[in-house]
PDB file of N, CA, C and O in Angstrom:
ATOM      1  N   UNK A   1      40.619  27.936 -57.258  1.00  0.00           N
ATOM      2  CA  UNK A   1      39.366  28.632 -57.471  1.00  0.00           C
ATOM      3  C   UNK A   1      39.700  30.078 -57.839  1.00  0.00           C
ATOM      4  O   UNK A   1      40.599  30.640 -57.214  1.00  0.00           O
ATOM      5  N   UNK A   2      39.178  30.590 -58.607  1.00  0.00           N
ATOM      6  CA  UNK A   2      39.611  31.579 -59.356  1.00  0.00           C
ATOM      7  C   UNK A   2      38.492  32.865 -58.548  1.00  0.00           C
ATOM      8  O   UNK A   2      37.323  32.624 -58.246  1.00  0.00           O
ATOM      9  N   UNK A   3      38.952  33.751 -58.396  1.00  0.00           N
ATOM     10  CA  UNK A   3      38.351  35.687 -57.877  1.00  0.00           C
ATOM     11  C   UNK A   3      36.845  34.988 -58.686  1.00  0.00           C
ATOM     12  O   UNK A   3      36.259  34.301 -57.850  1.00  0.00           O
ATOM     13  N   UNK A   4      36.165  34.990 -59.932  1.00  0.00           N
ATOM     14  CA  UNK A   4      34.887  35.172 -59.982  1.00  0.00           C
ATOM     15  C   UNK A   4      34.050  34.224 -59.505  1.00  0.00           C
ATOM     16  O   UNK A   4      32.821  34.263 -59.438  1.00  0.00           O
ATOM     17  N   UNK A   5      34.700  33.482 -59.222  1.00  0.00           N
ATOM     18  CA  UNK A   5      33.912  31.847 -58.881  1.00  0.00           C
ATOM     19  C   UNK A   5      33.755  32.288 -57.135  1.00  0.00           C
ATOM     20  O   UNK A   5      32.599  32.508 -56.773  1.00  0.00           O
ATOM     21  N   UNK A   6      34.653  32.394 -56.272  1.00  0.00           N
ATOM     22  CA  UNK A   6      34.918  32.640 -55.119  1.00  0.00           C
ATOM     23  C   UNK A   6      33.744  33.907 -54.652  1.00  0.00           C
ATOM     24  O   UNK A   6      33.328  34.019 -53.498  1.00  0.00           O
ATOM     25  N   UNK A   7      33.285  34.893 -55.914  1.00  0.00           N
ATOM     26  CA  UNK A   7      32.149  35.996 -55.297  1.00  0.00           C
ATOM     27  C   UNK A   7      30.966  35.598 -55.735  1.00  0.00           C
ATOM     28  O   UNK A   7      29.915  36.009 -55.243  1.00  0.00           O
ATOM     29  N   UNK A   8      31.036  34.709 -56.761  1.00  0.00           N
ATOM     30  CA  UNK A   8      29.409  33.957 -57.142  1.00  0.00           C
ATOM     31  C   UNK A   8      28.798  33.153 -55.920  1.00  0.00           C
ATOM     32  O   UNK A   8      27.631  33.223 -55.537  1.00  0.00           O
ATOM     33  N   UNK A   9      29.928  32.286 -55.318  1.00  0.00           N
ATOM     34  CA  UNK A   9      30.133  31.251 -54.241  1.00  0.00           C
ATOM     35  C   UNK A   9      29.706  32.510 -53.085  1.00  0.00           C
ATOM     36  O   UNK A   9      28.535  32.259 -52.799  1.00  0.00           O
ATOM     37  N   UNK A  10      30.029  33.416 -52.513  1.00  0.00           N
ATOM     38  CA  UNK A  10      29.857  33.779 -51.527  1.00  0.00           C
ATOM     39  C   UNK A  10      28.786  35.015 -51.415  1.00  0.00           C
ATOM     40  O   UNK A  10      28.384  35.595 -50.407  1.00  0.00           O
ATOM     41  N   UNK A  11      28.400  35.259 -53.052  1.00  0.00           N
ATOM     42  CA  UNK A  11      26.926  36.122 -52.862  1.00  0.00           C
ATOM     43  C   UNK A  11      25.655  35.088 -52.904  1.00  0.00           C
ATOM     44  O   UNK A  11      24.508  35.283 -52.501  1.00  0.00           O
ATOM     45  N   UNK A  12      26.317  33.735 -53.622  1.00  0.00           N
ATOM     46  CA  UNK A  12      24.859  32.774 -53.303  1.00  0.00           C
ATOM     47  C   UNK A  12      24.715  32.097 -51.523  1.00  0.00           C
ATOM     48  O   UNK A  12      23.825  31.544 -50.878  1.00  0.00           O
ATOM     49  N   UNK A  13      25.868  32.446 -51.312  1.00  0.00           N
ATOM     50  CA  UNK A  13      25.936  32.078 -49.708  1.00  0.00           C
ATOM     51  C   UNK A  13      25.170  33.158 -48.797  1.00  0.00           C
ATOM     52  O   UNK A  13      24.334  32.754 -47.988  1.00  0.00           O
ATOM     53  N   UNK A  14      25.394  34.257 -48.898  1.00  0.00           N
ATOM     54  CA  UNK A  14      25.117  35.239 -48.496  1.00  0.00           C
ATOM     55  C   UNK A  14      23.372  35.340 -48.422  1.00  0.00           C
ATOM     56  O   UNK A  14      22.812  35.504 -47.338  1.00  0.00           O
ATOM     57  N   UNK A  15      22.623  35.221 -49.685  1.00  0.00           N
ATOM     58  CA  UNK A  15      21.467  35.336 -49.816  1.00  0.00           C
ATOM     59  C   UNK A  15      20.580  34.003 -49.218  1.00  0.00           C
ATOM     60  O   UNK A  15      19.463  33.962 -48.703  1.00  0.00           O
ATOM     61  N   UNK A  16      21.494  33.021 -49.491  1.00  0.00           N
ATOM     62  CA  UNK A  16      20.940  31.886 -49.084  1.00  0.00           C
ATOM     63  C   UNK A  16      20.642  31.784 -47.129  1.00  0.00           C
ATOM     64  O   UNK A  16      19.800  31.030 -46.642  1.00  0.00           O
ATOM     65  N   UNK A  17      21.445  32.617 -46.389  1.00  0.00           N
ATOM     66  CA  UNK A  17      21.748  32.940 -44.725  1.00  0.00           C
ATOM     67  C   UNK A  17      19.935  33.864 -45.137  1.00  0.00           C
ATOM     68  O   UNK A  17      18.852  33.508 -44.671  1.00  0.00           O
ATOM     69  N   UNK A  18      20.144  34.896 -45.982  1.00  0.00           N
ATOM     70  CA  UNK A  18      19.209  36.126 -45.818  1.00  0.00           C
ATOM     71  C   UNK A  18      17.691  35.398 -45.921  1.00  0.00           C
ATOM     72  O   UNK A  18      16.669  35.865 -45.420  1.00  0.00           O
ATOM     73  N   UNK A  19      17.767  34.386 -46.540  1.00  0.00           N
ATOM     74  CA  UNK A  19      16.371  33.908 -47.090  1.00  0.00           C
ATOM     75  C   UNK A  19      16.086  33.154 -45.469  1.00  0.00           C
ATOM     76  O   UNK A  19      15.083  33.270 -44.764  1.00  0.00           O
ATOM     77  N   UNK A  20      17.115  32.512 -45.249  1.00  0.00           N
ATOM     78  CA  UNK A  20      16.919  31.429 -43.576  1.00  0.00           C
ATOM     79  C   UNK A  20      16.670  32.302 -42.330  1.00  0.00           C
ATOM     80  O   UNK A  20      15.949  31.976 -41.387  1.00  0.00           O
ATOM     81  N   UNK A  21      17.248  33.270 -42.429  1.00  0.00           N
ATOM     82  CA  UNK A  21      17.013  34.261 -41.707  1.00  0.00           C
ATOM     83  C   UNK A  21      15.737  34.755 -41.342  1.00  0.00           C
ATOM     84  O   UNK A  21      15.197  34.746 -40.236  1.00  0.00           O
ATOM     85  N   UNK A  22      15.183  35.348 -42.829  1.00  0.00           N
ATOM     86  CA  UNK A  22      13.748  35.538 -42.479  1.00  0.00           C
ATOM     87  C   UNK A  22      12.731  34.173 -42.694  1.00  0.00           C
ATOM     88  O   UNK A  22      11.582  34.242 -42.259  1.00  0.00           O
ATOM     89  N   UNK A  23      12.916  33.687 -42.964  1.00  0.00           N
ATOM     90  CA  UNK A  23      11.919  32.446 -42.830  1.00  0.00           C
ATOM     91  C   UNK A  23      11.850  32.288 -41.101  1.00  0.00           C
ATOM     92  O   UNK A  23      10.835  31.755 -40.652  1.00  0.00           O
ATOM     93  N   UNK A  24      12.559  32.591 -40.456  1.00  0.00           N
ATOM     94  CA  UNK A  24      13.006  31.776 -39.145  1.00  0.00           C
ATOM     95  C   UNK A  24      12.450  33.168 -37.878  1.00  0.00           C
ATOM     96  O   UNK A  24      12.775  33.373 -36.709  1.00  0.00           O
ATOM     97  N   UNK A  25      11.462  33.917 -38.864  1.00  0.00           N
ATOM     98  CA  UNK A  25      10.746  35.159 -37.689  1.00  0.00           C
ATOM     99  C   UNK A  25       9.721  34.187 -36.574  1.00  0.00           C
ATOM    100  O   UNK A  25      10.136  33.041 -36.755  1.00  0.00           O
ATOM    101  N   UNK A  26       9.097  34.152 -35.992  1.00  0.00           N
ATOM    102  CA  UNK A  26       8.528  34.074 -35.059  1.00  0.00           C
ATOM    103  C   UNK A  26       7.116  34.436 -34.708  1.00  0.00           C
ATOM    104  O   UNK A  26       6.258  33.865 -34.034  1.00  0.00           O
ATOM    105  N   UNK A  27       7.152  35.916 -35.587  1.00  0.00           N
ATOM    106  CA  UNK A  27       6.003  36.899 -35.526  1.00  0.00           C
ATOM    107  C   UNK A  27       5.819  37.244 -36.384  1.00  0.00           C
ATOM    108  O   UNK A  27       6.739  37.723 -37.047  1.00  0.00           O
ATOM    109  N   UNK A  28       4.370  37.197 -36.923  1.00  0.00           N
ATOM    110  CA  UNK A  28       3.894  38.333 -38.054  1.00  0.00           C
ATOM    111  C   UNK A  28       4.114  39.984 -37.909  1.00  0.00           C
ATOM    112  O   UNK A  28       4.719  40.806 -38.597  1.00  0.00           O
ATOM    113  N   UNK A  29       3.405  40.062 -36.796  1.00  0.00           N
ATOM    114  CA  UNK A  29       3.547  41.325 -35.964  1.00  0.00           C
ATOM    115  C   UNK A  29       3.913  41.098 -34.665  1.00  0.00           C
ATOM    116  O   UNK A  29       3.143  40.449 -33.957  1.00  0.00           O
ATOM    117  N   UNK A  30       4.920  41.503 -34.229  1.00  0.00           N
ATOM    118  CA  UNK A  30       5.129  41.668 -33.028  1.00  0.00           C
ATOM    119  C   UNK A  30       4.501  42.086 -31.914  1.00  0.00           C
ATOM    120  O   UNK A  30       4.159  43.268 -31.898  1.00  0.00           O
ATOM    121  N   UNK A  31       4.314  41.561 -31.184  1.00  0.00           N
ATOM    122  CA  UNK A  31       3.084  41.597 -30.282  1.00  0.00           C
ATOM    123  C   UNK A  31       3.425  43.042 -29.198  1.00  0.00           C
ATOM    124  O   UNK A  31       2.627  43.658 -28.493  1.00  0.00           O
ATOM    125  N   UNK A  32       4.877  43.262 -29.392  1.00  0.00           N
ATOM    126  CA  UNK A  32       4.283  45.000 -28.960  1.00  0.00           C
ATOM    127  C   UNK A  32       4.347  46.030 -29.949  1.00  0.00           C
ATOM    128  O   UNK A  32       4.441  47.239 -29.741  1.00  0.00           O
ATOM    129  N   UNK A  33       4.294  45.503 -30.917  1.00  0.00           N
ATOM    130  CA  UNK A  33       3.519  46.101 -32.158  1.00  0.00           C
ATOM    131  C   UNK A  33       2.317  46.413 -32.378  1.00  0.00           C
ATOM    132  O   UNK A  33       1.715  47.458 -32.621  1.00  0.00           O
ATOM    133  N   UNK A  34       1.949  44.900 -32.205  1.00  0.00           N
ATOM    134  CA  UNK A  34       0.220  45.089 -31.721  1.00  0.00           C
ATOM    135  C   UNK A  34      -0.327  45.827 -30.918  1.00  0.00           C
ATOM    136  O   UNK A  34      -1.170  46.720 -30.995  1.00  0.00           O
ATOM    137  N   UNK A  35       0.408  45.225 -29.904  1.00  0.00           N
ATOM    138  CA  UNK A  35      -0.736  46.400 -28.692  1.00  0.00           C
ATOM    139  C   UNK A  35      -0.282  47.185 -28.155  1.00  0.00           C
ATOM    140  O   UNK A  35      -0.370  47.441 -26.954  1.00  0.00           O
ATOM    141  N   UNK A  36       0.491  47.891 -29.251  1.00  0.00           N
ATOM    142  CA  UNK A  36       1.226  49.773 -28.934  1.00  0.00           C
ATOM    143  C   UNK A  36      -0.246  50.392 -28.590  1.00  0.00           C
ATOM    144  O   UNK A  36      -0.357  50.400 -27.364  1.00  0.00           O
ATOM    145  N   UNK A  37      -1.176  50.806 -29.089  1.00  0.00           N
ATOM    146  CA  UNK A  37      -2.559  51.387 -29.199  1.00  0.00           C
ATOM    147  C   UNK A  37      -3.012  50.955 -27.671  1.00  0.00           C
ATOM    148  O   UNK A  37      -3.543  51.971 -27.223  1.00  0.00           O
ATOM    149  N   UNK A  38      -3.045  50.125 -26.858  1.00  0.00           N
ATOM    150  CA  UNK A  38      -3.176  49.636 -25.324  1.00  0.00           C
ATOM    151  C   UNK A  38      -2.319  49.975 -24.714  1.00  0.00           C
ATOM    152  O   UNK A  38      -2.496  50.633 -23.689  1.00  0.00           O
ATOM    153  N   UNK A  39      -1.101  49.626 -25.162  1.00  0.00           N
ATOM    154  CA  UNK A  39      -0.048  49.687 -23.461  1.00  0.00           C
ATOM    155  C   UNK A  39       1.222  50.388 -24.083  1.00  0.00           C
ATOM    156  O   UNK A  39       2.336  49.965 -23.773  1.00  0.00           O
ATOM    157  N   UNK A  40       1.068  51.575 -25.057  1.00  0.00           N
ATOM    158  CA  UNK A  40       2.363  52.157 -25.543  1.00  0.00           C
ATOM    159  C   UNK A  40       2.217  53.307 -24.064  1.00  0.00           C
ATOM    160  O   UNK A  40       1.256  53.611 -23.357  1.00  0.00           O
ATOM    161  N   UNK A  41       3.685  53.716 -24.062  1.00  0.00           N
ATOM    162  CA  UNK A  41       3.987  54.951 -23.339  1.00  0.00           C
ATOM    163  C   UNK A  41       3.450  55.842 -23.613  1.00  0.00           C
ATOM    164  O   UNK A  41       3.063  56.344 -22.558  1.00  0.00           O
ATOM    165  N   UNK A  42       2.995  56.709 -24.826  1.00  0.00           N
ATOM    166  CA  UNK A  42       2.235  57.787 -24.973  1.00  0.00           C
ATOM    167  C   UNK A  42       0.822  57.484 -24.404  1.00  0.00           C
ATOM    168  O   UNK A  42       0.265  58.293 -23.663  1.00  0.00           O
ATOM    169  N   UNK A  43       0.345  56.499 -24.703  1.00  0.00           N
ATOM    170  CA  UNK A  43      -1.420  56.432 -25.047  1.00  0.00           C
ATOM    171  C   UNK A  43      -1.185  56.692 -23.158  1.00  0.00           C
ATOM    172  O   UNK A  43      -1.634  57.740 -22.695  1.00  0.00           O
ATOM    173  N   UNK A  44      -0.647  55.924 -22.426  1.00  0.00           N
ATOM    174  CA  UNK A  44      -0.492  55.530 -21.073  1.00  0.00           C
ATOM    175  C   UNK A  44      -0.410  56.680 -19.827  1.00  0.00           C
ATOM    176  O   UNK A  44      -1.011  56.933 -18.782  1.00  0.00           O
ATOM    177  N   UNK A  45       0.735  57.215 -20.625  1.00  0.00           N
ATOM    178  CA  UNK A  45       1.493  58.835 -20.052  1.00  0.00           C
ATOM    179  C   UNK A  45       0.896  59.753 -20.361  1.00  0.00           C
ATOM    180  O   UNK A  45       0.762  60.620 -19.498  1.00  0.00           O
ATOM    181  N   UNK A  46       0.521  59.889 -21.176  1.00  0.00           N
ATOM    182  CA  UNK A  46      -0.458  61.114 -21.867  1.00  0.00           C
ATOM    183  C   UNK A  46      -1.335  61.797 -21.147  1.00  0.00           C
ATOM    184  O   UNK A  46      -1.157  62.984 -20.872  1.00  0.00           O
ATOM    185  N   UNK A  47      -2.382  61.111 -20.764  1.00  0.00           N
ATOM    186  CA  UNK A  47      -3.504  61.790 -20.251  1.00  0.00           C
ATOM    187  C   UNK A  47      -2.936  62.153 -18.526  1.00  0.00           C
ATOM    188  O   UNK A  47      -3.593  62.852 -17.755  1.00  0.00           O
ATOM    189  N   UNK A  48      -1.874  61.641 -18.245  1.00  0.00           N
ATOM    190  CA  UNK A  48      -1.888  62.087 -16.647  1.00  0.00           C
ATOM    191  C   UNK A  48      -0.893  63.072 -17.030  1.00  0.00           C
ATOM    192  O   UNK A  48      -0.814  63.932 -16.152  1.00  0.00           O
ATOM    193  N   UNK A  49      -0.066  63.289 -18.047  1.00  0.00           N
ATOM    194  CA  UNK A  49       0.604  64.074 -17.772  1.00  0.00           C
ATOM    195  C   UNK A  49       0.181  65.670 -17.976  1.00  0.00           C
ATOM    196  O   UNK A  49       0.695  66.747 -17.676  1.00  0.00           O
ATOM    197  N   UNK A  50      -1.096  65.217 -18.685  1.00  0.00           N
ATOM    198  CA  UNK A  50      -1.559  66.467 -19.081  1.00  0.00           C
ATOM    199  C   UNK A  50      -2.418  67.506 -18.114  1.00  0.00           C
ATOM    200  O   UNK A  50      -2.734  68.666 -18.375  1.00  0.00           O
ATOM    201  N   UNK A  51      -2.757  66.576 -16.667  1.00  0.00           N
ATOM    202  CA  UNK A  51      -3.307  66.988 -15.798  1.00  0.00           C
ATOM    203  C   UNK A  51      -1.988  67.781 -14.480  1.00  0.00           C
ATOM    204  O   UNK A  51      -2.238  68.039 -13.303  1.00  0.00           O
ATOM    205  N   UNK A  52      -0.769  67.977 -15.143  1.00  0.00           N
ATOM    206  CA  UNK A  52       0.113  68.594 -14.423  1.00  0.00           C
ATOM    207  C   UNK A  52       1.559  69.296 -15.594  1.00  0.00           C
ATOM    208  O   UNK A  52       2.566  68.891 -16.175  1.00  0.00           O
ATOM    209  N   UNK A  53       0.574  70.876 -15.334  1.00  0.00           N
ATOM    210  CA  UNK A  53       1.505  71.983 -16.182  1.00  0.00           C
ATOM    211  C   UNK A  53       3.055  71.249 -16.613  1.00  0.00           C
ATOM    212  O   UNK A  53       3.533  70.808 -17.658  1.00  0.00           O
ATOM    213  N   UNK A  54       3.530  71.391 -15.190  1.00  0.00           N
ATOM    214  CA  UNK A  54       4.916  71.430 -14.971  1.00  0.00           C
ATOM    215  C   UNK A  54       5.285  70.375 -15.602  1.00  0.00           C
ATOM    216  O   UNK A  54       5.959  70.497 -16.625  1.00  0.00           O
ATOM    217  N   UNK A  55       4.955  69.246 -15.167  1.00  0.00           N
ATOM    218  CA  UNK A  55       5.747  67.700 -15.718  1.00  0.00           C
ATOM    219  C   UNK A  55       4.930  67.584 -17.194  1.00  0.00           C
ATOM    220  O   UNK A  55       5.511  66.780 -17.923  1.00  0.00           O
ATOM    221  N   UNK A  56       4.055  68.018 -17.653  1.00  0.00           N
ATOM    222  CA  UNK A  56       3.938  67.797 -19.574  1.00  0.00           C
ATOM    223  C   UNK A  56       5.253  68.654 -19.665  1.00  0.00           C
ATOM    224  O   UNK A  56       6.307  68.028 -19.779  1.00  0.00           O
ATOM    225  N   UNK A  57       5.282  69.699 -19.634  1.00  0.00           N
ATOM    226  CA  UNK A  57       6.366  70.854 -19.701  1.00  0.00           C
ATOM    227  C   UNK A  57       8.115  70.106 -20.007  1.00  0.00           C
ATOM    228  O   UNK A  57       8.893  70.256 -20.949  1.00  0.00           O
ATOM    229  N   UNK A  58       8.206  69.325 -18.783  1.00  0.00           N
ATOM    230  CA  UNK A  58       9.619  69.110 -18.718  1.00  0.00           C
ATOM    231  C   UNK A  58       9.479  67.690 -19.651  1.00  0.00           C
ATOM    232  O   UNK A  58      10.604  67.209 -19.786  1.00  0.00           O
ATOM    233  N   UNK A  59       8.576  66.983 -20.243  1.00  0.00           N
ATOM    234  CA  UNK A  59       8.266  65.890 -20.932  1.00  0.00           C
ATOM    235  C   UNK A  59       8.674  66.249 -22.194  1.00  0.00           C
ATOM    236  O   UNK A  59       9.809  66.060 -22.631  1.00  0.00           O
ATOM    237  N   UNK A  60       7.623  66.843 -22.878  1.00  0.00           N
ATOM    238  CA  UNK A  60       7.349  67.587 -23.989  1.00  0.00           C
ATOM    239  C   UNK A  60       8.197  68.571 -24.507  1.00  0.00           C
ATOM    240  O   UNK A  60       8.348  68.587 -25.729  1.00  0.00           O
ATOM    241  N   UNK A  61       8.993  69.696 -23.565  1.00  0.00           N
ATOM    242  CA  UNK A  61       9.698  70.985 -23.829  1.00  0.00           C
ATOM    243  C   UNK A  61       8.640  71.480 -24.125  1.00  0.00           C
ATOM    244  O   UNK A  61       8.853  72.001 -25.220  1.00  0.00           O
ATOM    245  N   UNK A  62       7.354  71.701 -23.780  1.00  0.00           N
ATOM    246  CA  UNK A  62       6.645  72.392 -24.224  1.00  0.00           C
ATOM    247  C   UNK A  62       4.807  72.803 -23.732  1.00  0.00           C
ATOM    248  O   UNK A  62       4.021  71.996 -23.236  1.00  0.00           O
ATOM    249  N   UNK A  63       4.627  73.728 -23.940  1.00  0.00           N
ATOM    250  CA  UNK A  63       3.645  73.752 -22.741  1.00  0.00           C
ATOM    251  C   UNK A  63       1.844  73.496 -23.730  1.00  0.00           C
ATOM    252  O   UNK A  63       1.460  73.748 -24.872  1.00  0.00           O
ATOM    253  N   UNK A  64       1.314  72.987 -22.699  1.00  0.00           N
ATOM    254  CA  UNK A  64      -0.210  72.448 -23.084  1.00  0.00           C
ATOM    255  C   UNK A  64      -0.826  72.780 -24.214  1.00  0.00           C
ATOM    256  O   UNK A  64      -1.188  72.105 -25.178  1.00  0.00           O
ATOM    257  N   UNK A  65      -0.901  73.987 -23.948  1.00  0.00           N
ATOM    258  CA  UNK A  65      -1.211  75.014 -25.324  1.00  0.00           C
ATOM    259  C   UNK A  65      -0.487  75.138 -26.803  1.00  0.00           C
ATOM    260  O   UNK A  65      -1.092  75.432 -27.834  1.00  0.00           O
ATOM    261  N   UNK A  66       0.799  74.882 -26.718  1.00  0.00           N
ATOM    262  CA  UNK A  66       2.266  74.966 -27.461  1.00  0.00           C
ATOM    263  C   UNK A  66       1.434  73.942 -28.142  1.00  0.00           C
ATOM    264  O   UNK A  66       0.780  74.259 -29.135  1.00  0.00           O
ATOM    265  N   UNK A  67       1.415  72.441 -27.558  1.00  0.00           N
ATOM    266  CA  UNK A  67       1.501  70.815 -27.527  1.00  0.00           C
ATOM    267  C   UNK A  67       0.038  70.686 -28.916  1.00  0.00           C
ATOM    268  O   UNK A  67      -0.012  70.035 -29.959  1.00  0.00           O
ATOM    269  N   UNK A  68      -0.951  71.633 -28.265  1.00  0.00           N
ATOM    270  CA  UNK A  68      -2.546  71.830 -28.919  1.00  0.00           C
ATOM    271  C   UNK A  68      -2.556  72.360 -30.015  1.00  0.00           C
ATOM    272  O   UNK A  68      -3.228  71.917 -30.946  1.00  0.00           O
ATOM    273  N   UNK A  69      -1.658  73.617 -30.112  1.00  0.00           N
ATOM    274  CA  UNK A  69      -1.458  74.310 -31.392  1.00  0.00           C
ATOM    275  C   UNK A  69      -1.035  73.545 -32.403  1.00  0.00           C
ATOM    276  O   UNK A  69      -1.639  73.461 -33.472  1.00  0.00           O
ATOM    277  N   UNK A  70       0.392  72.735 -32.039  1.00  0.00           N
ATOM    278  CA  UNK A  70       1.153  72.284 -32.996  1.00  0.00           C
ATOM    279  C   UNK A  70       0.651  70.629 -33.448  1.00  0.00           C
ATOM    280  O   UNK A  70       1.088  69.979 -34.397  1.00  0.00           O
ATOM    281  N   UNK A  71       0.028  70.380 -32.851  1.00  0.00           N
ATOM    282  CA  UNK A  71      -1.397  69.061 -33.141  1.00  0.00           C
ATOM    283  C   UNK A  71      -2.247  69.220 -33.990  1.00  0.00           C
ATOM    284  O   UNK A  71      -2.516  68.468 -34.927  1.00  0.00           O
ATOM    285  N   UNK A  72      -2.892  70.571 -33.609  1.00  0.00           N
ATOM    286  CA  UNK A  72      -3.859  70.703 -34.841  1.00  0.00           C
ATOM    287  C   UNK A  72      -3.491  71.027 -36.212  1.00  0.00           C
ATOM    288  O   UNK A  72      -4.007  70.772 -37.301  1.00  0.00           O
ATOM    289  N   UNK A  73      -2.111  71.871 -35.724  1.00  0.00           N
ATOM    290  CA  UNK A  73      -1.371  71.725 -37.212  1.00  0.00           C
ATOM    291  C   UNK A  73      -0.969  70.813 -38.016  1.00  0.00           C
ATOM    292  O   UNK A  73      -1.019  70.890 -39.243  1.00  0.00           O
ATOM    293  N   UNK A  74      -0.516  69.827 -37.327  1.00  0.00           N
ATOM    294  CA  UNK A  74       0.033  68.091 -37.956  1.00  0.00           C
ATOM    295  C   UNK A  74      -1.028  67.118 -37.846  1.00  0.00           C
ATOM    296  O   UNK A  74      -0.889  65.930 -38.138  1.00  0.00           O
ATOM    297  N   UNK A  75      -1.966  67.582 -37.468  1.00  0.00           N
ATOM    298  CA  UNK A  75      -3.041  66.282 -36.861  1.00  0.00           C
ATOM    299  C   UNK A  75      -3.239  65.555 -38.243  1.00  0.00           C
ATOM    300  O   UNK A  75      -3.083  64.336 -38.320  1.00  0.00           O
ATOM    301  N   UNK A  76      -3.690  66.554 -39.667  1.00  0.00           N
ATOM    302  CA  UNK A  76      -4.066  65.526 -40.816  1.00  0.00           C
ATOM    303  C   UNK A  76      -2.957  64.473 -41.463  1.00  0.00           C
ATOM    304  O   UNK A  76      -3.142  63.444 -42.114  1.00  0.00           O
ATOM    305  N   UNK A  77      -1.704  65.139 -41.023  1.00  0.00           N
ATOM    306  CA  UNK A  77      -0.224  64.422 -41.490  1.00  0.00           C
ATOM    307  C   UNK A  77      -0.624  62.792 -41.021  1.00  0.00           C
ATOM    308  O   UNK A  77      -0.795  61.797 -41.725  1.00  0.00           O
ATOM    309  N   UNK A  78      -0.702  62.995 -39.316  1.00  0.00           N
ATOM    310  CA  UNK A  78      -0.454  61.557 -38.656  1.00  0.00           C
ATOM    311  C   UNK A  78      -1.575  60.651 -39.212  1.00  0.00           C
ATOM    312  O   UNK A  78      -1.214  59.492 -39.415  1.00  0.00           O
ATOM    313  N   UNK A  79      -2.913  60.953 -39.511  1.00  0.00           N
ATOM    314  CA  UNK A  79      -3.681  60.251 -39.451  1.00  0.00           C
ATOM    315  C   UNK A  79      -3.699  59.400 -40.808  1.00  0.00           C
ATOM    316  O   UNK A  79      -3.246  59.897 -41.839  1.00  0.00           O
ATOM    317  N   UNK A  80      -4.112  58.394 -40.790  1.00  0.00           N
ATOM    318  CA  UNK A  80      -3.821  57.504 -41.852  1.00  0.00           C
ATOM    319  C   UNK A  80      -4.987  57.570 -43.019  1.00  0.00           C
ATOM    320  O   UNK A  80      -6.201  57.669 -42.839  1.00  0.00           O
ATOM    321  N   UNK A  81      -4.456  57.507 -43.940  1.00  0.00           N
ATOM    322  CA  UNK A  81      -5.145  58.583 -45.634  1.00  0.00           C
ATOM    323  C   UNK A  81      -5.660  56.515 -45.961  1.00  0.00           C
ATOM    324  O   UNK A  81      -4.968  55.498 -46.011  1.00  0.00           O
ATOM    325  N   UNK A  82      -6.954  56.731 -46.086  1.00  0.00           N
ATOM    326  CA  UNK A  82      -7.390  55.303 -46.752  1.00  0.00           C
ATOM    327  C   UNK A  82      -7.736  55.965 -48.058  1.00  0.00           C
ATOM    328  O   UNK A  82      -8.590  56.846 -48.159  1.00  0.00           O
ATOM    329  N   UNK A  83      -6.871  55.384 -49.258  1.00  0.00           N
ATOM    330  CA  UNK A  83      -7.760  55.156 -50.260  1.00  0.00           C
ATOM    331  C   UNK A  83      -8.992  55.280 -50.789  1.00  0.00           C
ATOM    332  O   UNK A  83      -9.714  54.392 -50.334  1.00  0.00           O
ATOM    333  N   UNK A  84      -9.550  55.975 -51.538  1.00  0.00           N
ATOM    334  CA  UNK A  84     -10.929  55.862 -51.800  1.00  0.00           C
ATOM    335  C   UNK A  84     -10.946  55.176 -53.408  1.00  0.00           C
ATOM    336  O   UNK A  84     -10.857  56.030 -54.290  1.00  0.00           O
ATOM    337  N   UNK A  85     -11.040  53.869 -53.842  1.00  0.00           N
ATOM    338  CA  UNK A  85     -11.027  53.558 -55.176  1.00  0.00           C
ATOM    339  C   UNK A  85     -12.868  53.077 -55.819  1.00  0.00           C
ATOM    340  O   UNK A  85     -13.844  52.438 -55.428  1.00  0.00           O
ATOM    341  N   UNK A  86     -12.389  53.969 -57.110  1.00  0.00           N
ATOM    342  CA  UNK A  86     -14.184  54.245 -57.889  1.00  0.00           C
ATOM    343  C   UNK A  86     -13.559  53.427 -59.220  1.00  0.00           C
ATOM    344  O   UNK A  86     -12.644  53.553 -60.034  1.00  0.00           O
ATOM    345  N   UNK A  87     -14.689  52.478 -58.895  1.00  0.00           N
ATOM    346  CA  UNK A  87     -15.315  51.513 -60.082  1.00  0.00           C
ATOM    347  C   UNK A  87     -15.437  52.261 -61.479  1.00  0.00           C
ATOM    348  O   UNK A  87     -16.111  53.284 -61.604  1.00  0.00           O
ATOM    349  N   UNK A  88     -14.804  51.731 -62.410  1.00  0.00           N
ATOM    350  CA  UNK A  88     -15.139  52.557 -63.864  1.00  0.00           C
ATOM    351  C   UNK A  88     -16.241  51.919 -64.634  1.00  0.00           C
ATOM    352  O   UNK A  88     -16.601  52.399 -65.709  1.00  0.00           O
TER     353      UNK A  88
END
């Protein structure tokens, strides 16, 4: 078997694992994918931590106010931009 035959042979092998591979998921979305928005660590931690200076502080590096400022600065970044599409 000759060098080009031997990398045709082992990139159709290769892709052929990649295709079985993903066929063989389980999940569309992963179910703590899903219900990050319910039971993620932030959504969870968040609000109690915010009811004690000290521990947001040592969480965050950063204090309540710091946390508020730099939110309202990024807030339009995080939020998710829908499309608006107009009919011609």
């Amino acid at each position: 078997m000759d060098s080009d035959t031997a990398v045709v042979l082992w990139l159709a092998y290769r892709r052929w694992k990649r295709r079985k591979r993903r066929k063989s998921r389980r999940f569309n979305v992963h179910p703590i994918r899903r219900d990050r928005m319910t039971h993620s660590m932030f959504i969870s931690l968040y609000p109690k931590l915010r009811e004690h200076d000290e521990k947001f502080f040592n969480y965050f590096r950063m204090s309540i106010t710091s946390f508020d400022e730099l939110l309202e600065i990024i807030q339009e970044d995080l939020t998710p931009y829908k499309k608006i599409l107009f009919r011609q």
